[in-house]
N, C-alpha and C positions, 0 to 999 in steps of 0.2 A: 441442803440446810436452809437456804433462803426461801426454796418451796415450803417445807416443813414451817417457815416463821408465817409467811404470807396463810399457808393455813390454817393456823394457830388463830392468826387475829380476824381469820375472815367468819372461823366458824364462833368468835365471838361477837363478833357483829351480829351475827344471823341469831345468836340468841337473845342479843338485847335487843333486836326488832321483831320479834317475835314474842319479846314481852312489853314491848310497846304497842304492837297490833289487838292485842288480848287486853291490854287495860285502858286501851281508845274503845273499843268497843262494848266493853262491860262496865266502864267509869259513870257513864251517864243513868246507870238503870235507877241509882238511889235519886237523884235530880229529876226524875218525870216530874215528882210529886211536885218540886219549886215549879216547875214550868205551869204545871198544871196551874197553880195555885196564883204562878205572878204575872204570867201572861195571859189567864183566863182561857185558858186552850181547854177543850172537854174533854170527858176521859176516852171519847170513841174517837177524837182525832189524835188522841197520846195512842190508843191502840195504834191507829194507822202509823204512827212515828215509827214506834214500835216495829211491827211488820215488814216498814220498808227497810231498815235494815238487813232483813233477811233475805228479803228480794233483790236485793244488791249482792249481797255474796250469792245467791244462785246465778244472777248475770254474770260477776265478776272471775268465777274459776275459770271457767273455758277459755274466756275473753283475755287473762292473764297467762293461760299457756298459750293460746297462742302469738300473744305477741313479745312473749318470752321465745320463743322461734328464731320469731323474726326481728329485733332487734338485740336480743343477747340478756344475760344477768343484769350488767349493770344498768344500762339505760333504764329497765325495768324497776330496777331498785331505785333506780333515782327519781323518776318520775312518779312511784308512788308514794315516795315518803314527802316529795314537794305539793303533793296533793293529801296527804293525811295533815302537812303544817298550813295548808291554808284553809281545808276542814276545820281542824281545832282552833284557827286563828279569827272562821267569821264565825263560831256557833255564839261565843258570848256577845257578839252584835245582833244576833240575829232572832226577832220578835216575829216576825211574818209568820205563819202557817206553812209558806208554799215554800220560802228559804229553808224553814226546819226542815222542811221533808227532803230538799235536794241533800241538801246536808248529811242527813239521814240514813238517805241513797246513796250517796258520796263515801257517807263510810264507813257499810256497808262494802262497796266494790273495794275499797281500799285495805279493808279488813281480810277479805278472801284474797287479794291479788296479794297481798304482803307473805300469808298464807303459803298458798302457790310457789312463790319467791323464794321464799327460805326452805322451803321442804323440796322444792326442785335440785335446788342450789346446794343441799344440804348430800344431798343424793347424788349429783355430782362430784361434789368434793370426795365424799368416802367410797370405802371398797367396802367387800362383803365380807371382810372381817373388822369392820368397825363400822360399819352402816345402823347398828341398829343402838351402838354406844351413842354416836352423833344424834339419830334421831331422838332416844331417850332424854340429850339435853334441850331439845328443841321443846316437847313434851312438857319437861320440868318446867319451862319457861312460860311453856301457855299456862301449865297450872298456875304458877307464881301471877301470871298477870292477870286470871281470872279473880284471885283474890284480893292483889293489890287496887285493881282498877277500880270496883265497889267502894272499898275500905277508904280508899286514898282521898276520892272525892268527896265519900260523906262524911270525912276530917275535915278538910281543907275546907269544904263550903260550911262548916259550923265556925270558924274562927275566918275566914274571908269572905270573900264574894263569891257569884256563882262563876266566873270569869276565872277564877285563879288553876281548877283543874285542868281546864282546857288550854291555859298557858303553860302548864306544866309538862303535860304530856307534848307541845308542840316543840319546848324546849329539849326534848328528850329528841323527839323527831329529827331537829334541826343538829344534834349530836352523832344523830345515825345516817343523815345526810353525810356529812362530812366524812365518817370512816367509809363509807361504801364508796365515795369518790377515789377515796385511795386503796381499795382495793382491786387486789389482781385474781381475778378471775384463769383458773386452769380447769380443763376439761378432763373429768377423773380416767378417761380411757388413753392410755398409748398409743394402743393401735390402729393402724389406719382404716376407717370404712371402707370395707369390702362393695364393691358394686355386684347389685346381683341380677339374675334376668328377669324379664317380666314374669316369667309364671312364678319364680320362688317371689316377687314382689308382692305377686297377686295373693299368695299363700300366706305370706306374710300378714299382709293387711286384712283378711279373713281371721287369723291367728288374733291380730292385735284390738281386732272387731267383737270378738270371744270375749277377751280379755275382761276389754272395759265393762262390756252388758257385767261379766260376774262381781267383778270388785267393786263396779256402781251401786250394785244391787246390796252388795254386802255393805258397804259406807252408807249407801241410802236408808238403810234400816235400823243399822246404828248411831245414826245423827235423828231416824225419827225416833227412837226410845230417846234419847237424851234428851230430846227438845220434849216431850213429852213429861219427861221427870221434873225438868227445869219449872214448865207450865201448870206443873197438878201438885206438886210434892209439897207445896207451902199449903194450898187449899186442905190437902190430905191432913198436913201438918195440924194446921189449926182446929178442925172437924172434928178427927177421929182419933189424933193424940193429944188437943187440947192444948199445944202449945203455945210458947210467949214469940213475936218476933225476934227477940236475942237469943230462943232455942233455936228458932230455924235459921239464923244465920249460922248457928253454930256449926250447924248439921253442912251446909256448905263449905265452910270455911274448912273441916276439914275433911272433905270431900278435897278441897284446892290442896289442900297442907300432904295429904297422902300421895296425891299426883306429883305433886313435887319432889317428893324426897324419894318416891320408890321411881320413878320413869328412868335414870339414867342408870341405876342397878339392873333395870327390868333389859336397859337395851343393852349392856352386857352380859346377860341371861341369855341373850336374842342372838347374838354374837357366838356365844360358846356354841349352842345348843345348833344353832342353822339349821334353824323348822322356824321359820317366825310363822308361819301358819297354827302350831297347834300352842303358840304363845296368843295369838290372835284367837283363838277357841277360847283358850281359859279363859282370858280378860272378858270374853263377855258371859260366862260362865261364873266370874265373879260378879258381875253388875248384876247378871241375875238371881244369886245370894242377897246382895243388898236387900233386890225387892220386895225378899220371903221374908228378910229378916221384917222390915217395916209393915207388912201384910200382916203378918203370922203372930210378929209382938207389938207389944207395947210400950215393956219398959225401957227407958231411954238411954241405958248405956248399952243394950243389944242394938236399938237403930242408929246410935252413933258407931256401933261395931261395927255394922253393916255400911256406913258411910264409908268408912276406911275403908273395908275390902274394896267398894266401889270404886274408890279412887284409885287404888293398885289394878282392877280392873282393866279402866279408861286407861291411864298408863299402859298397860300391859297391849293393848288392842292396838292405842294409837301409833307408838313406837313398832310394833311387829307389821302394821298394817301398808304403813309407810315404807319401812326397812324393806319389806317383802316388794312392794311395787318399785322401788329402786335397784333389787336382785335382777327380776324378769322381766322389765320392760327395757330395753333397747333407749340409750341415751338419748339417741336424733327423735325419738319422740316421748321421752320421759316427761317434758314439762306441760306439752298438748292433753298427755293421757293423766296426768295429774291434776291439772284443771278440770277436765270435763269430769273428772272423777268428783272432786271437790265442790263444781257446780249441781252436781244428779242431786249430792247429798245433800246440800241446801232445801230442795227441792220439798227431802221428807220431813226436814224442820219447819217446813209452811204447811204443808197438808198432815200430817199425821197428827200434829194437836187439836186440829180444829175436828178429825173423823175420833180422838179421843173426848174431845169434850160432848160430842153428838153421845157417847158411850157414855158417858158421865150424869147426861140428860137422859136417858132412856133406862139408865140402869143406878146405877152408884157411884160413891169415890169411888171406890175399887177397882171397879169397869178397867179403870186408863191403864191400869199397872198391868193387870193381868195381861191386856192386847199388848203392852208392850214387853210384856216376856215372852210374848207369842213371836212377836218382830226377834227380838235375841236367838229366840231358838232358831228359828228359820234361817238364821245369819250365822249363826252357828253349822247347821246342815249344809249350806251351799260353799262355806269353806271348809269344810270334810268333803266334799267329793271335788274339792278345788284341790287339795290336798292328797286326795288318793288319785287321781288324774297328774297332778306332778311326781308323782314317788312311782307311777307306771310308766 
């Protein structure tokens, strides 16, 4: 019973920090423009601001499994959320160029290691009949924070200062400091590790070498469509359907509101069914419906339909994708191969927009969507034979 309460409040912790990592990271995108405007920063060193956030979560997976290894859940917890409240605590002092960019960089690393954290942790805690319930609300939680984090600061900085979001969210931080101080960390497995001999080591680590190259490969392709959609779909917006900025926030906003409400459904879908693989097929299966719907029409309550399906989608992928590498990877390195996982995928959210906007230039809007249903399908293919290789 006291196990049962301890995980109760721990797997609620894990979601309020993981809707504090998601609305530290996405809070500032409405605020370039103040920076821009009051610090006299140019728009090609706000790109670089920009950027280095993403170069921080590609550092920051790997570097976060593995020192989730080696010092345990909590330390790790603790020490990144003391480093997202001193992030959030200099960015309102901070005018410099070179401060912004550590900052930047800062968090970044803290965004992916909080990441890492909660989705390790999360996988820990559950078994494989409710692995993919728990991930579902983790899921929910990025969407909620994807859309509070926007919304929230470009309130609060119209009736206060530019200073007040960044205190908010540190305040939130310094809330999620203190529950994870008192939590008790249990290691979801009973049984005791079997020691085994060098050649099944050996076999092992070839096994778990397999592994990563294909689920990298699969998350790296699907973090490059997203970061792709993210980067082109307002330009597309404006262009080709003519829209008002408060269209295309809308189009996001429920994109986040669909992620939300379908992810913990989807991960007890994921649960009953125990194929999170051809739930990870469909989800992106649906993202690439979105992209016909917005390609192929027009009028705007089909691309708002197609918004929706998206989000059910992304839901559908991230929870199954998740669930699935918490089924088959082996605890003792669940959190090393969830980083490195976590970091490849960074990787396609810095190169894969920049080889879509060459497409962009050379060809049309259009160009970026099509490549990036080509990235879906492809990601689609390599977990069907990931797929037909576990059912063999």
């Amino acid at each position: 019973m006291k196990r049962h309460l301890y995980l109760n409040r721990n797997i609620a912790c894990m979601i309020v920090i993981s809707l504090i990592a998601n609305m530290s990271g996405s809070m500032i995108l409405p605020l370039f423009a103040i920076y821009v405007e009051q610090f006299g920063i140019s728009a090609f060193r706000m790109s670089i601001l920009f950027s280095l956030f993403y170069v921080g979560r590609f550092v920051g997976g790997g570097l976060a499994g593995r020192i989730y290894e080696r010092i345990g859940a909590k330390r790790l917890g603790l020490s990144l959320l003391i480093a997202e409240i001193v992030c959030m605590l200099l960015f309102p002092v901070a005018e410099n160029f070179i401060i912004l960019s550590i900052l930047r960089l800062l968090q970044g690393l803290v965004a992916i290691g909080l990441t890492v954290f909660v989705r390790v942790t999360i996988n820990h805690m559950s078994t494989m009949e409710n692995r993919g319930t728990l991930n579902g609300y983790i899921s929910s939680s990025e969407g909620a924070g994807m859309i509070l984090g926007p919304l929230m600061s470009g309130v609060i900085v119209s009736y206060f200062s530019l200073a007040v979001p960044f205190y908010f969210v540190a305040f939130f931080s310094c809330i999620s400091f203190v529950a994870v101080s008192r939590m008790a960390f249990f290691n979801s497995s009973a049984q005791p590790q079997q020691q085994h001999s060098l050649p099944q080591k050996s076999k092992r680590k070839t096994i778990l070498t397999k592994q990563l190259l294909l689920y990298s490969t699969v998350h790296f392709l699907e973090m490059s469509a997203f970061a792709i959609f993210l980067t082109y779909f307002s330009i597309y917006a404006t262009s080709r359907l003519h829209w008002s900025p408060a269209e295309i926030s809308l189009a996001f906003t429920i994109i986040g509101i669909s992620t939300f409400v379908s992810a913990p459904l989807i991960g007890q879908i994921s649960d009953i069914l125990k194929d999170r693989l051809i739930l990870c097929m469909a989800g992106l299966l649906f993202i690439m419906v979105e992209i016909v719907l917005f390609l192929w029409f027009t009028e705007q309550w089909i691309v708002y339909l197609g918004m929706f399906i998206g989000g059910i989608g992304g839901a559908s992928y991230l929870d199954s994708f998740y669930s699935q590498l918490g089924d088959v990877i082996p605890e003792e390195h669940r959190s090393l191969f969830i980083g490195n996982v976590a970091s490849f995928s960074e990787l396609g959210a810095i190169v894969s927009p920049l080889v879509a906007g060459a497409l962009l230039e050379r060809f049309n809007i259009n160009t970026p969507f099509y490549y990036n249903m080509i990235l879906v399908f492809i990601a689609i293919v390599i977990q069907y034979f990931i797929r037909l290789k576990s059912k063999s």
